[in-house]
C-alpha positions in Angstrom: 27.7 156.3 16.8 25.4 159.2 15.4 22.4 158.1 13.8 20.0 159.4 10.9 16.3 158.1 11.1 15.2 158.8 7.5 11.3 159.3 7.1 10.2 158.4 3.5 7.7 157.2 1.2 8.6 155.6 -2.4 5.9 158.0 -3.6 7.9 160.9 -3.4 10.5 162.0 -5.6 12.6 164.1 -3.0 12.5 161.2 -0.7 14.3 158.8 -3.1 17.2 162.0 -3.9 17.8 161.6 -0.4 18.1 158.4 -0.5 20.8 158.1 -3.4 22.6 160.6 -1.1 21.7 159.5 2.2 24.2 156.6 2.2 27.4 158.6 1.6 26.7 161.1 4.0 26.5 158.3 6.7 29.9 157.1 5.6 31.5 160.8 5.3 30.1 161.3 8.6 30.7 157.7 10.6 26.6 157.7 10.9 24.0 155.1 11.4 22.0 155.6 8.4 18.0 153.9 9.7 15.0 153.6 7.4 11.5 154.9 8.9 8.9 153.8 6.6 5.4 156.2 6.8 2.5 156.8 5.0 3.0 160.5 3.4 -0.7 160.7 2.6 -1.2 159.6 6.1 0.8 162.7 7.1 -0.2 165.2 4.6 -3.7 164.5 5.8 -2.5 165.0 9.5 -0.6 167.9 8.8 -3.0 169.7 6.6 -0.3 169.6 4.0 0.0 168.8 0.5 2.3 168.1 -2.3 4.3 170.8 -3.8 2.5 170.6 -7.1 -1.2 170.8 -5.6 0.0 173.3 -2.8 2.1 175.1 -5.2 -0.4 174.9 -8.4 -1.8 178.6 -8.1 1.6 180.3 -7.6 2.9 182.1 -11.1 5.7 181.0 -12.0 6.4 178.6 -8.5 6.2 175.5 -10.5 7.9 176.4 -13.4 11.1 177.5 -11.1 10.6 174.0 -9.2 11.3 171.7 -12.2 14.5 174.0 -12.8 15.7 173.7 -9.3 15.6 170.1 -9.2 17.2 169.8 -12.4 19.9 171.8 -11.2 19.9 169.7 -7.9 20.2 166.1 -9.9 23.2 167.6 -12.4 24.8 168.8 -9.8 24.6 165.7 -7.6 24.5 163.3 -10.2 21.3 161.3 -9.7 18.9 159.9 -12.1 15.8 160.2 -11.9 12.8 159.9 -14.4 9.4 161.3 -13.5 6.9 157.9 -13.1 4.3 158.7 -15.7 1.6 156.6 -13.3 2.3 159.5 -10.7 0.8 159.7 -8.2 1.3 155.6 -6.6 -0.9 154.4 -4.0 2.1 152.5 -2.3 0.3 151.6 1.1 1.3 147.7 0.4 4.9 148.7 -0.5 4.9 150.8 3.0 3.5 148.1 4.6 6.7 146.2 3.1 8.9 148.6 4.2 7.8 148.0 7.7 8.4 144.6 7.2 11.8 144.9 6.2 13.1 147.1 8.6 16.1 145.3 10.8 16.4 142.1 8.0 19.5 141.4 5.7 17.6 142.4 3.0 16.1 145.8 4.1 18.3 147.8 2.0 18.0 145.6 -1.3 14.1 145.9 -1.0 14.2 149.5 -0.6 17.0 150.3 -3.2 15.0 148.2 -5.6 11.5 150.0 -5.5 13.3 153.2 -5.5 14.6 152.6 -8.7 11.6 150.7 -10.2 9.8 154.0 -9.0 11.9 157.1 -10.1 14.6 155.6 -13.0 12.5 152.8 -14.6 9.1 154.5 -14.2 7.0 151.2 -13.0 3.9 151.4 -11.8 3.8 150.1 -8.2 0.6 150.0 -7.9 0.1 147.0 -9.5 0.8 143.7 -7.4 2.1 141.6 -10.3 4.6 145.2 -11.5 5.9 144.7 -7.9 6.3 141.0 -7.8 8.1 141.3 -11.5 10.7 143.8 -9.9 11.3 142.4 -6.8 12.1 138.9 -8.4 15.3 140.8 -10.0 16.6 140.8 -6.6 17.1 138.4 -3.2 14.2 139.0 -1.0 11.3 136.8 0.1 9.0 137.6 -1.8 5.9 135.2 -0.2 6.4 136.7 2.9 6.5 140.4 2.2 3.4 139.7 0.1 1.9 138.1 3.2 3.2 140.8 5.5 1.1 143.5 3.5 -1.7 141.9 4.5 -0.9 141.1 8.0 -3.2 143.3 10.7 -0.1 143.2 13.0 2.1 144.9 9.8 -1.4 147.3 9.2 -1.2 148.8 12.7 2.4 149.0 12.3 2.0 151.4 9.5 -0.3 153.3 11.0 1.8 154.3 14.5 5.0 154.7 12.6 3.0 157.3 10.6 1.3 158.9 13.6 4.3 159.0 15.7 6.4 160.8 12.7 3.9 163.7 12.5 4.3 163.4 16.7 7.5 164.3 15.9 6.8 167.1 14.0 7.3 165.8 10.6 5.0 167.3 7.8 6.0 165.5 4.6 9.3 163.7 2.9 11.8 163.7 3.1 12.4 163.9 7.0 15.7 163.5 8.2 16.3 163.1 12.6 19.3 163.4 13.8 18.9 163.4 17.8 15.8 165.5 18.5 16.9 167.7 15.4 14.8 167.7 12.3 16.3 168.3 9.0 13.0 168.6 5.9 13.7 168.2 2.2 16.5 167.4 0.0 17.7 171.1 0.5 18.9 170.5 4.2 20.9 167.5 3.4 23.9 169.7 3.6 23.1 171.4 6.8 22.5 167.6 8.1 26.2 166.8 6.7 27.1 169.7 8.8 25.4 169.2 12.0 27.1 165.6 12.2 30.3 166.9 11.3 29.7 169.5 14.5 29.0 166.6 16.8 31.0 164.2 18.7 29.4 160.5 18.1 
């Protein structure tokens, strides 16, 4: 079976699109669809990158076209999304989280959830008691992933899957792998469809 290693942060907006979409192209295409958590201020530091509205702020007209091509890009695909008036969210404990999660039962209820708190419902993360209100609407253990953001072992964690992400050559999120091929942004979720229609699993 193919299989898509999805880089992403709950900070970013283009990260959680791909994630609404993310799932049906890993049915279409008979893919493994596997959740990378990273920090993406880790990697913008890294990188020398920076989100598109600071890198972007000086640009005439740049920002203006951005917020019409992403309301174009959620009619046409059908995904909600509100911006989160507390933008930006320090989500390091969220991440941290994450990186608990990954390979549990509940990995995928976690992430959903936070997703939506983040860009439908417009919560602020960033507070531990916001957090501990959404994630009590759904089944995860709640103690221990507060623990586990705390944990050194769950820190370091963190910290080499962000490093090895930018050793991979990824510069911000969404990154999608497939193989040793890199797919960046919500934009290339079509080539991605296409390159794992093109191979044999």
């Amino acid at each position: 079976m193919q299989t898509i290693e999805f880089y992403y942060d709950f900070s970013s907006p283009n990260a959680y699109i791909a994630h609404k979409l993310l799932p049906g192209i890993a049915t279409r295409t008979d893919a493994k669809l596997i959740y990378k958590p990273f920090l993406l201020g880790g990697v913008f530091k890294t990188t020398n990158n920076a989100a598109p509205l600071v890198a972007f702020r000086e640009v005439t007209g740049k920002i203006d076209y951005m917020r019409v091509e992403m309301a174009r890009f959620l009619e046409r695909f059908e995904v909600p999304l509100k911006f989160n008036p507390h933008f930006p969210v320090n989500t390091v404990n969220l991440m941290r989280g994450a990186v608990y999660a990954q390979g549990k039962h509940w990995e995928t209820a976690y992430i959903d959830r936070l997703f939506d708190a983040m860009w439908i419902e417009g919560r602020n993360l960033a507070e531990s008691g916001v957090v501990d209100e959404v994630l009590n609407d759904v089944d995860v253990p709640l103690d221990d992933i507060n623990n586990a953001a705390q944990d050194t072992e769950i820190k370091s964690q963190l910290a080499d899957e962000t490093q090895s992400a930018v050793d991979r050559g990824c510069f911000g999120s969404p990154t999608m792998i497939v193989g040793d091929e890199m797919f960046f942004g919500k934009d290339s979720l079509s080539d991605l469809e296409w390159r794992l229609g093109t191979q044999s699993p």
